[in-house]
C-alpha positions in Angstrom: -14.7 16.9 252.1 -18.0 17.1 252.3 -19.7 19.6 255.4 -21.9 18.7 258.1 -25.7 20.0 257.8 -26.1 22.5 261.1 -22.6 22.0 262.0 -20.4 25.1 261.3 -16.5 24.0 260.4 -17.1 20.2 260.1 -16.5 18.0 257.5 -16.5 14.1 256.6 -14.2 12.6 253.8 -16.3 11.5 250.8 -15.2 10.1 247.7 -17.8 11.3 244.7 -18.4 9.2 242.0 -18.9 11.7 238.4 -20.2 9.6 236.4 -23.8 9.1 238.7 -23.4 12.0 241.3 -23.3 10.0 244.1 -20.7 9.8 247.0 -19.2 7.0 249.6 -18.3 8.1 253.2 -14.2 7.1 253.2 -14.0 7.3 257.3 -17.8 6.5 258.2 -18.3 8.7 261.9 -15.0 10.3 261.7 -16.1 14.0 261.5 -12.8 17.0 261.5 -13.0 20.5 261.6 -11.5 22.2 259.5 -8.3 24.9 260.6 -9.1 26.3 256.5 -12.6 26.2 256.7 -12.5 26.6 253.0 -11.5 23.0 252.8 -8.5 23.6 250.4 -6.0 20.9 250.8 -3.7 18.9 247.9 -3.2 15.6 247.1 0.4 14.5 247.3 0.8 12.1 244.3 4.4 10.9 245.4 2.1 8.6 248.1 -1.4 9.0 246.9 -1.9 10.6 250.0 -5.0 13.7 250.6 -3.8 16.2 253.1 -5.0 18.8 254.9 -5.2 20.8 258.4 -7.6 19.4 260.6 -8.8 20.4 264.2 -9.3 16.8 266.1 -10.0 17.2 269.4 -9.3 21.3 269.7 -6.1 20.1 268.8 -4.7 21.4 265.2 -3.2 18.0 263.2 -2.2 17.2 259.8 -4.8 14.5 258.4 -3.5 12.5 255.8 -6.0 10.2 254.0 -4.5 7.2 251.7 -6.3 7.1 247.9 -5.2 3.7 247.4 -6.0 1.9 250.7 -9.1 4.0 251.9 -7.0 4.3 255.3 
């Protein structure tokens, strides 16, 4: 998750690359705010799936991002 520049509680999903310090927007203009603000969330590696608590629409949701198929 990467945060917004003068946006409090937003972030983007990014996907950073080590090996040159660069990252890749993974949802290009989906932005969430966070419930955690701290951004923790886990990776469930029974589905490859990123999880987290997200606040979409002032409504509090689970967002689940695939690893594999970038959806």
């Amino acid at each position: 998750m990467k945060s917004l520049k003068r946006v409090i509680s937003r972030v983007t999903l990014i996907k950073i690359d080590l090996s040159n310090n660069t990252y890749t927007d993974q949802l290009p203009g989906e932005v969430y705010g966070l419930d955690n603000v701290s951004g923790k969330g886990f990776i469930d590696s029974s589905n490859n799936q990123y999880l987290n608590i997200a606040n979409l629409n002032n409504k509090s949701e689970i967002l689940k991002y695939n690893i594999l198929s970038n959806s």
